[in-house]
MIVO-205394 format. One record per residue (C-alpha): residue in three letters; x, y negated, z negated. Coordinates in steps of 0.1 Angstrom, whole numbers, plus 5000, padded with zeros to 4 digits. Each point is the difference from the previous one (the first is absolute). Layout:
N
ALAXYZ;...
END
This chain:
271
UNK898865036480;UNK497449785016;UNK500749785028;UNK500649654981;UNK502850174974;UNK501650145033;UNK500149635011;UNK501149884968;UNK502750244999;UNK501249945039;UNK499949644990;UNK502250034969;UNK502450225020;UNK500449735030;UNK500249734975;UNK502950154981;UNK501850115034;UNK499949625005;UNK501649944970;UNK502850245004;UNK500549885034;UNK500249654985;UNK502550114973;UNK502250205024;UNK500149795027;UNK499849624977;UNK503149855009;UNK499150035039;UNK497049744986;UNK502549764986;UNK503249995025;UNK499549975036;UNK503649925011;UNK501349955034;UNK503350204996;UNK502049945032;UNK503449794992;UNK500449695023;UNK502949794996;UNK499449584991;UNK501449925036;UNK497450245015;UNK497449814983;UNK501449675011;UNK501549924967;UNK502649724999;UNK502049974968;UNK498350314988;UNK502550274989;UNK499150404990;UNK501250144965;UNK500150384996;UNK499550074962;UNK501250354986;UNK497850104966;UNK501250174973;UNK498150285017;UNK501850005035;UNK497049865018;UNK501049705027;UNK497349724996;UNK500149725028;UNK499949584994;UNK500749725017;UNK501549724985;UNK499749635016;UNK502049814975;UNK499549644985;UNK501049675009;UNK501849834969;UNK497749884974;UNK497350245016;UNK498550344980;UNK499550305014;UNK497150215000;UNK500850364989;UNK496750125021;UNK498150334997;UNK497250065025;UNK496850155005;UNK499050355005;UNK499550065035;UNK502649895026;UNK503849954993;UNK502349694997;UNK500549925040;UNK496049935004;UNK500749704972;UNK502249835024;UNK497849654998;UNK499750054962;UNK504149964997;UNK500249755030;UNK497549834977;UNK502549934976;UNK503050015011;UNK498749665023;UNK499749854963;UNK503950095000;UNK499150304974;UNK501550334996;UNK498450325003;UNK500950374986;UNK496950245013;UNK500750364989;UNK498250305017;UNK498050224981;UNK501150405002;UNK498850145026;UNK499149635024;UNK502449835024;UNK502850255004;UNK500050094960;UNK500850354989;UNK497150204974;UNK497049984999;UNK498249694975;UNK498550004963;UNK499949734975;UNK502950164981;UNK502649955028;UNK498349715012;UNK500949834970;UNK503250184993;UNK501149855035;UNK499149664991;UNK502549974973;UNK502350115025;UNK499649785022;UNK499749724977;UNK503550094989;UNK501149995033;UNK498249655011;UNK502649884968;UNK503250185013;UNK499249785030;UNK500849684979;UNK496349894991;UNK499949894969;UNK496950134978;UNK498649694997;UNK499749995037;UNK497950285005;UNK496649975003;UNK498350374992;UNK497350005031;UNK497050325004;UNK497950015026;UNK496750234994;UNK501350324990;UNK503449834992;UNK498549794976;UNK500350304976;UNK503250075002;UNK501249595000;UNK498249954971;UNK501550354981;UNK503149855011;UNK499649704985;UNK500150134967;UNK502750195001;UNK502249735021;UNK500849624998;UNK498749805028;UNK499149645004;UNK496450075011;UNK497350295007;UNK497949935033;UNK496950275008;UNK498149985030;UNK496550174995;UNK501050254971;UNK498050224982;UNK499250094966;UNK500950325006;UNK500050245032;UNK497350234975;UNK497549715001;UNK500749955042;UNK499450365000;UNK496849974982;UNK498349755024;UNK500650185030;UNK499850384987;UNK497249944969;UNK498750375000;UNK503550154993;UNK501350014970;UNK503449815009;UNK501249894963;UNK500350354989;UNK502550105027;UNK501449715016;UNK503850074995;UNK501949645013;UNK497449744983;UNK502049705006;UNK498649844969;UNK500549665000;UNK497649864974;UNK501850214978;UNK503749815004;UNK499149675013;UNK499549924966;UNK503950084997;UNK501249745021;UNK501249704990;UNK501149805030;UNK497949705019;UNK497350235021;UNK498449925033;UNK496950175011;UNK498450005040;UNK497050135005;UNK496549995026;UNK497249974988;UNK499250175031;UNK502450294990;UNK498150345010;UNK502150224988;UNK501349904964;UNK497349694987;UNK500849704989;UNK498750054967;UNK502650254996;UNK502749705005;UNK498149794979;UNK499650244971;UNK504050045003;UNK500349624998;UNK498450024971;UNK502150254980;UNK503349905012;UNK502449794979;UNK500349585010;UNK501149835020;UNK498050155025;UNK498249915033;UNK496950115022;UNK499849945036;UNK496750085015;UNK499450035035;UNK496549875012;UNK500550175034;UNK502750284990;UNK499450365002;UNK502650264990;UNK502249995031;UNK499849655015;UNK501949744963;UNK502549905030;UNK497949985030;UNK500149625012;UNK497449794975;UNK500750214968;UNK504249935003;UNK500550244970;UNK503749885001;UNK499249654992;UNK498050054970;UNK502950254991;UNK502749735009;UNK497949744978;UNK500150194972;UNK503650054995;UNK500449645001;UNK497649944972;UNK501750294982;UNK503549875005;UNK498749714986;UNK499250124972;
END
């Protein structure tokens, strides 16, 4: 074998030991959760209570509830992938200051939450807790279905399966196969990608008044992605853009993401 097959061959063989690694270890790309348990007090949380929700399966999954003033929704709130529920602290302050109620659940595996997470229980979980949010009294009408990044997946499966008196998603996706594309382009990530999160699949589902918030700025998951979501999804239906926004900064002082969202519900209640 002359020296350029041997190359080839070394080459091939690295490039599919990249791949495997990619296909074992893919979920480590997608969840980066901060799993230590801290208590709303500990983060300085006033009015903020915990829930500990039992699945079918036996797992314990963490939320914290801040409930609603009368007249107010709730958000029933799924975050993004890294972190946990105590670093959105300002993100419930945010609207709980507009006198609104929060429900945040923890994904498996972030924020004191038992197992590990995949789009199946992620999902799974959220109609849990979305039965629990309405054992609390909130009325179905009253709860606005909210996904942050990842979360935006899950909220907007949700939201077909679920009544709800509005779907909010901050930077989503088309689907975590296309993210995956744009940052990994050599690897072959459609053909082995097991939790997709494919929302351009179900949004289409969803008939319920839909807010989207997105940067143009947005590094991670492009606008155009938002916009193209926009497009498909069923009216009435709403595009924020932020000039300035990136994919972590919608509530940083100037972008007020809870404004736009509290302006919103007021034209859709007027509706």
């Amino acid at each position: 074998m002359s020296w350029a097959l041997k190359l080839i061959a070394s080459l091939v063989a690295v490039y599919l030991l990249l791949v495997l690694a990619g296909y074992l270890l893919q979920r480590r790309f997608i969840y980066y959760p901060s799993p230590e348990r801290v208590l709303p007090a500990q983060a300085g949380m006033v009015g903020v209570e915990e829930r500990m929700l039992t699945m079918p399966d036996g797992v314990r999954v963490v939320a914290w509830h801040a409930k609603a003033k009368p007249g107010n929704p709730t958000l029933l709130y799924f975050h993004g992938n890294g972190g946990s529920i105590s670093g959105r602290g300002s993100r419930i302050r945010a609207y709980t200051s507009l006198g609104w109620g929060v429900y945040m659940m923890s994904y498996r595996g972030y924020g004191g939450s038992g197992g590990a997470p995949s789009e199946t229980a992620n999902v799974a979980d959220a109609r849990i807790a979305y039965g629990a949010l309405l054992q609390e009294g909130v009325p179905a009408e009253s709860v606005i279905l909210y996904g942050e990044s990842l979360g935006s997946g899950v909220a907007a499966r949700l939201a077909t399966e679920r009544k709800a008196g509005g779907l909010v998603l901050e930077s989503p996706y088309t689907s975590i196969v296309d993210v995956a594309r744009r940052q990994f382009p050599w690897v072959p990530v459609g053909l082995f990608l097991v939790d997709r999160y494919e929302t351009e699949k179900v949004l289409p589902q969803v008939r319920m008044p839909l807010l989207i918030l997105h940067g143009r700025l947005d590094g991670l998951i492009p606008f155009e992605m938002g916009e193209k979501l926009l497009g498909i999804a069923n009216p009435p239906k709403e595009l924020v853009a932020f000039r300035d926004g990136g994919h972590n900064n919608l509530y940083a002082a100037g972008n007020d993401a809870q404004l736009k969202v509290q302006a919103w519900w007021e034209r859709v209640k007027g509706q």
